[in-house]
C-alpha positions in Angstrom: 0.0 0.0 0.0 1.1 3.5 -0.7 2.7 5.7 2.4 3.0 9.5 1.8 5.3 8.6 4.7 7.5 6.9 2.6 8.1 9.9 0.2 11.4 12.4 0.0 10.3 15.9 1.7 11.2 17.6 -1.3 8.7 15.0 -3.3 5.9 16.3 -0.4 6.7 19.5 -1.1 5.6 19.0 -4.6 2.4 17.1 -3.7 1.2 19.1 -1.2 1.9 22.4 -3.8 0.3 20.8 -6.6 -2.9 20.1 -4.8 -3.6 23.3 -3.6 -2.9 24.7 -7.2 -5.6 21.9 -7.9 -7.7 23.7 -5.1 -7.1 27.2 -6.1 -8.0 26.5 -9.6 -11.2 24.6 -8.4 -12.3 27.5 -6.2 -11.8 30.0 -9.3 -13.7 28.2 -11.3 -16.7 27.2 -9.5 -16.8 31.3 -8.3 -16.7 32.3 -11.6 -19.3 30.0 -12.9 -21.3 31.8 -9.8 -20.4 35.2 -10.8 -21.7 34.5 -14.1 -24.5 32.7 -13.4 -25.8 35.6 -11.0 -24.8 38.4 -13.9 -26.7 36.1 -16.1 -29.9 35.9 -13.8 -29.3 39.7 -13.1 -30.1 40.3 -16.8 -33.0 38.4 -17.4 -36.1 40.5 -18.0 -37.4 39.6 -15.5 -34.7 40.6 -12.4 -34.8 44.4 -14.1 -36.1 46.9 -12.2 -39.7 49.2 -13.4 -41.3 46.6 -15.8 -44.7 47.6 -16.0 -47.7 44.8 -17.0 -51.3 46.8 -18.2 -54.3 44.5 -17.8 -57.8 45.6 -19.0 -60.8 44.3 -17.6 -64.5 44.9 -18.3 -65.2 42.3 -15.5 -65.6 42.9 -11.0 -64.3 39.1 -10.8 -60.9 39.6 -12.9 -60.7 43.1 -11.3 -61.1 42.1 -7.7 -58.5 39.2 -8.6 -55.9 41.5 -10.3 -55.6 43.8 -7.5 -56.0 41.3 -4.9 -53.7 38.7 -5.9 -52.4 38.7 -8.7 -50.7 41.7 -8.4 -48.2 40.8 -5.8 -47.0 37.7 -7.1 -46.0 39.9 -10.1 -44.1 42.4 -8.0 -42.3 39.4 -7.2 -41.0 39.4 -10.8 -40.5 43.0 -10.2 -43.3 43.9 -12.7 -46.2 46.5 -11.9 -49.6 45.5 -12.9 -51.7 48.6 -13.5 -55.5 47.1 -13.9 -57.7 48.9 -16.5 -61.0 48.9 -14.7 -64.0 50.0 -17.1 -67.3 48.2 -16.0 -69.3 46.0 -18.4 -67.4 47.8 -21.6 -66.1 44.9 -23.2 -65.9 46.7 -27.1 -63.7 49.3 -25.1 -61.3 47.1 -23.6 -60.6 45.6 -27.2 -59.9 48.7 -28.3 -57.7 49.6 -25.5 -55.8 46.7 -26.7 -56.1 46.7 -30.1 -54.5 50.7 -30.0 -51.7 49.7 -27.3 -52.8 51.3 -24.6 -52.6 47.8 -22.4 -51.0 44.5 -22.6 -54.1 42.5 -22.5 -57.4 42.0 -21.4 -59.1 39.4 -19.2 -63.0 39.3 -19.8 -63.8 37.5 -23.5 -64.0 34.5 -24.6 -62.5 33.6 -28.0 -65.7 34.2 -29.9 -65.9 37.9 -28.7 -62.5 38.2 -30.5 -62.7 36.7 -33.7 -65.8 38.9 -33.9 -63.5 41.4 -33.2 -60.8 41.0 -35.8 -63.7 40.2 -38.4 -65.1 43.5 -37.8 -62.2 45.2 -38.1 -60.5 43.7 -41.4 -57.5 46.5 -41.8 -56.2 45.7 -38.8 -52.5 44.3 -39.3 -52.0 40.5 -38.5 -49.4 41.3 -36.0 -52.1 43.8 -34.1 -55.1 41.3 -34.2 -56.4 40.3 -30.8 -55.4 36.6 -30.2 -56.5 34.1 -27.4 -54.1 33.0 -24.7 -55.2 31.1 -22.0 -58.5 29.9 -20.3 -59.3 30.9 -17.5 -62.9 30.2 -15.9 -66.2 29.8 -17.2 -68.9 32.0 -16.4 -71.9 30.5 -15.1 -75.2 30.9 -17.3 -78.6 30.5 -16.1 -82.5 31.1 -16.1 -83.8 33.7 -13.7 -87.1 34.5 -12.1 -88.5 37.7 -10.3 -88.6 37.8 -7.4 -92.3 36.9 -5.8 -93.1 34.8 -8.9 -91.8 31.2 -9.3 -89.3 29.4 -6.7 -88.0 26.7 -8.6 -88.7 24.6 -12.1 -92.0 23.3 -10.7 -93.8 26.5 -10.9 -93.4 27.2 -14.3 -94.6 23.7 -15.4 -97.9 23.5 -17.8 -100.1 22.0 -14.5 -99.1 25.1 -12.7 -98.5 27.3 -15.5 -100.5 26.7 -18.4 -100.0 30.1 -20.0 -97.4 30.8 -22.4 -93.7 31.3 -20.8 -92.4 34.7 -21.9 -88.8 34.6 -21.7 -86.0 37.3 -22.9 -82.9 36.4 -23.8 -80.1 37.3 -25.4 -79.8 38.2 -29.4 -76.1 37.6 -30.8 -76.0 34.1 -31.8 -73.4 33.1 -29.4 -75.3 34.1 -26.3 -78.5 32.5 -27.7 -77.3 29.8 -28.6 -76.1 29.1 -25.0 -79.3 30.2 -23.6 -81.1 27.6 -26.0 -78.5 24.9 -24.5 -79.0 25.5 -20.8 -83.1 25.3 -21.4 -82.1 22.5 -23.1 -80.0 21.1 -20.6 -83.1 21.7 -17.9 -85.0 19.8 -20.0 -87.4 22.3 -20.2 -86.7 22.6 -24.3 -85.9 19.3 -26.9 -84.5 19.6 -30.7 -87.5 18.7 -33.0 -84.8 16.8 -34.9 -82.2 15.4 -32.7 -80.7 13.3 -35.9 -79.5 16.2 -37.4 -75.7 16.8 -37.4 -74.6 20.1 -37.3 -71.3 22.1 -38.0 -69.5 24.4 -35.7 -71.7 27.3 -37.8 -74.7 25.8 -36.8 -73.8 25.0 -33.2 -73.5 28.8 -32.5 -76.4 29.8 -34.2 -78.8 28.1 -32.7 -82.6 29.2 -33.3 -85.8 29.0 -31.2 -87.2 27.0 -33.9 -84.7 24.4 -33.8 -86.7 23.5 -30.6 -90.0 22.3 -29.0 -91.3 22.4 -25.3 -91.0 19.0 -23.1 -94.3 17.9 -22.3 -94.0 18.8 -18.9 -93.7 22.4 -20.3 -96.2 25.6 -21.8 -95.5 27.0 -24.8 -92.6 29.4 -24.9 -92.4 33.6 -26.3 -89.1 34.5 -26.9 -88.1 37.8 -27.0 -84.6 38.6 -27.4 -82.4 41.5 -26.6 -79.1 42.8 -28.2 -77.2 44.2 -25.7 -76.4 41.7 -22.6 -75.7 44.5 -20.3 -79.8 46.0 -21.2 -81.2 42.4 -20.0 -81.2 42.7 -16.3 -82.4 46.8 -16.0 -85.2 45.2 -18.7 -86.4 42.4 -17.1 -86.5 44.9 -13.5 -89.1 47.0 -15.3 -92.4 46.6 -15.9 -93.6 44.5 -17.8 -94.8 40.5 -18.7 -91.6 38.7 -18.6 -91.9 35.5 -16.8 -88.3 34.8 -17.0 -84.9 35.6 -18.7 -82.1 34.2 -19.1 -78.5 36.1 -18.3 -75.4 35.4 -16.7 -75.5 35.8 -12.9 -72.5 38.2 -12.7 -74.3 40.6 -15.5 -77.6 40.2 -13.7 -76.5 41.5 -10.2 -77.3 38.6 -8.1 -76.2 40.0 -4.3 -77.8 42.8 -5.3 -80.8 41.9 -7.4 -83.1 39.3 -5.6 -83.7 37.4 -8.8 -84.5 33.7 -8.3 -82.0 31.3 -9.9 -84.1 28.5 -11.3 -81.4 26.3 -12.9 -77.4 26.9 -14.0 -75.5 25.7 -16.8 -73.6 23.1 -15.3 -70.0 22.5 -15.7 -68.8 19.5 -18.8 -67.0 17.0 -18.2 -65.8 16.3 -21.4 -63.2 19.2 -22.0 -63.7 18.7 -25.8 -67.5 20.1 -25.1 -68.7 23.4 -27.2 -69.4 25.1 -23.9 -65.6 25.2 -22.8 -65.5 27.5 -26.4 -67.3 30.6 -23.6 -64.6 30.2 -21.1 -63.4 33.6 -20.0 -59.8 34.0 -21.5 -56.8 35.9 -21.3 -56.6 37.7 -24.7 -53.3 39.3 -26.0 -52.3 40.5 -29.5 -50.2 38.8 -31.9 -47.5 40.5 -31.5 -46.9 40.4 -28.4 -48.7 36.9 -27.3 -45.2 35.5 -26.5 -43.9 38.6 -24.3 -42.1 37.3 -20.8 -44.4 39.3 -18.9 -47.9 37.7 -20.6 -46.0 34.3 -20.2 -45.4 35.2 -16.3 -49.2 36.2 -15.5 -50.0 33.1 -17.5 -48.5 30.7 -15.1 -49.7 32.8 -12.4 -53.1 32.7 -13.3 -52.9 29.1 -13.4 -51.3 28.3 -9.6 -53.2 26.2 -8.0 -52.8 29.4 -5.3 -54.6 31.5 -7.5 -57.6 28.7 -8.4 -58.3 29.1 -4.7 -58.2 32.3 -4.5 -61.0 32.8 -6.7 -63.0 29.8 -5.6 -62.9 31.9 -2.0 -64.1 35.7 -3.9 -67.3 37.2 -3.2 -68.3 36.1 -7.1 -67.1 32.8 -6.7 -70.8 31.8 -7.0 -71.1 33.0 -10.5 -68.2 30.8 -12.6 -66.7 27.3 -12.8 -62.4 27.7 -12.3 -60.6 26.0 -15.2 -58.5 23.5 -12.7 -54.7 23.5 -13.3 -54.4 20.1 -14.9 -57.4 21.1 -17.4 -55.9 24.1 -18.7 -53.7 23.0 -21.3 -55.7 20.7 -22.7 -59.2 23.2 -23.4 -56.2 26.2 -24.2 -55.3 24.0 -26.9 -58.8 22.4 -28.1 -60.0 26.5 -28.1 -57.1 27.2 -30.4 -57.4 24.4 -32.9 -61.1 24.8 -33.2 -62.6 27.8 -32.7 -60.1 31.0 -32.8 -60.5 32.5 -36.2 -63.2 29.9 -36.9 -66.4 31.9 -35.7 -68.0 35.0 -36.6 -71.5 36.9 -35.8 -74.5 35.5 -37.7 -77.1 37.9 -38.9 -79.8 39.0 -35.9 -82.6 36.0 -35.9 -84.4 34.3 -33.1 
């Protein structure tokens, strides 16, 4: 066996300076890969100092979320999240992004912008509104005054046999979801359920496509084009028996409206109702930015989820979970954006 003993002292000498030339080097190297490593993480976008992230928001769930939450986990990327707040002005916020005056906006789903770009044909490629990432979908349901009916059974033909009047909305997109949550109460059935339709058709449903369960009177539509005029028109007087709205739009908390049946949440991800979810909507040109891709991933922590599951308006929409956003992200972008447009006014 080998004895350092057994060495000269000038050999030892040698040995003992060669490995702490060995050690010297060592500790050179490994500080300078540390030095460099810190410069390099020192010039990364996001360690700079100032960076400043401009969300728009027609919506008092984002808003409340933004400013609540999601705003200091961005400070700790040393960005600055200034919310545009404008209530229940959802052509404004596009605009605000289409003209640059934010980053993105949090309160459309993908139909809402290809509508968008379609209206607005000029607009260059790189400036057209874009979908990002899902993020919950709001709740859609059929509403009662208050003093009237209490639940499904009142508004059956044995205790109802007049005519149901019932507003809704106009666009295609919204009455078409308003046809499938009747549907889905089974108050409504397709007079042909053979049929097969196309992604047109499925957003552009029509009153007439349907019939009345037996269990059911006869049904007068009326239909309204602007969402935000449903609630304050339903309020006054007049002979509506019902409408159908989403709950955030219609005040509930602050309206006493009676909630007579909710869309509920699919299960299948691939379903036409994940198409509504409420999205975070960029531009292309700046869809891959480091500060979108930062409030992407924050708005998907499981953190976050909770966050809003806990909010005052948590009864009003269905959180995307975590492991379910990638997969209806991508089924949204392969089928729908730049797929769907605004069908001509019909009931």
């Amino acid at each position: 066996m080998f004895k350092l003993s057994s060495l000269s002292s000038k050999t030892k000498k040698n040995l003992l300076f060669a490995l702490l030339t060995i050690s010297l080097l060592c500790n050179l190297l490994l500080g300078y890969f540390l030095w460099d490593a810190k410069k390099s993480l020192a010039h990364t976008p996001s360690n700079q100092k100032n960076h400043k992230l401009t969300v728009a928001t027609a919506l008092p769930t984002i808003k409340y979320f933004l400013e609540e939450y999601a705003k200091d986990r961005l400070k700790e990327y040393n960005i600055d999240l200034d919310v545009q707040y404008i209530s229940s002005r959802f052509k404004q916020t596009n605009e605000l992004l289409l003209n640059k005056k934010v980053d993105a906006k949090l309160d459309a789903h993908v139909h809402d912008l290809n509508i968008f770009n379609k209206e607005n044909p000029n607009i260059p490629d790189q400036d057209k509104l874009t979908f990002s990432q899902v993020v919950y979908l709001a709740k859609f349901g059929l509403f009662a005054k208050p003093n009237t009916f209490n639940n499904l059974e009142g508004i059956k033909k044995n205790n109802h046999p007049n005519n149901l009047k019932i507003l809704m909305p106009q666009d295609n997109f919204q009455r078409s979801l308003a046809l499938r949550v009747l549907q889905e109460l089974k108050i409504i059935e397709e007079i042909n359920p053979e049929r097969t339709l196309s992604t047109e058709e499925q957003f552009n449903l029509k009153t007439t496509d349907f019939k009345p369960t037996n269990l059911y009177p006869d049904i007068e539509y009326t239909t309204e084009s602007d969402l935000m005029t449903i609630t304050s028109r339903f309020l006054a007087p007049n002979d509506f028996d019902l409408c159908l709205n989403y709950p955030t739009l219609m005040g509930l908390g602050i309206n006493n409206f009676i909630s007579l049946g909710i869309m509920q949440k699919p299960t299948n991800l691939d379903d036409i109702i994940y198409s509504y979810t409420i999205s975070l909507v960029t531009t292309n040109n700046n869809k891959n930015n480091w500060k979108i891709k930062i409030l992407q991933d924050i708005l998907k922590e499981e953190e976050a989820i909770a966050y809003m599951k806990k909010s005052q308006f948590a009864t009003n929409f269905y959180m995307i979970p975590r492991q379910e956003v990638k997969q209806i992200s991508k089924n949204i972008k392969d089928k729908y954006l730049g797929k769907t447009g605004a069908a001509p006014a019909s009931n």
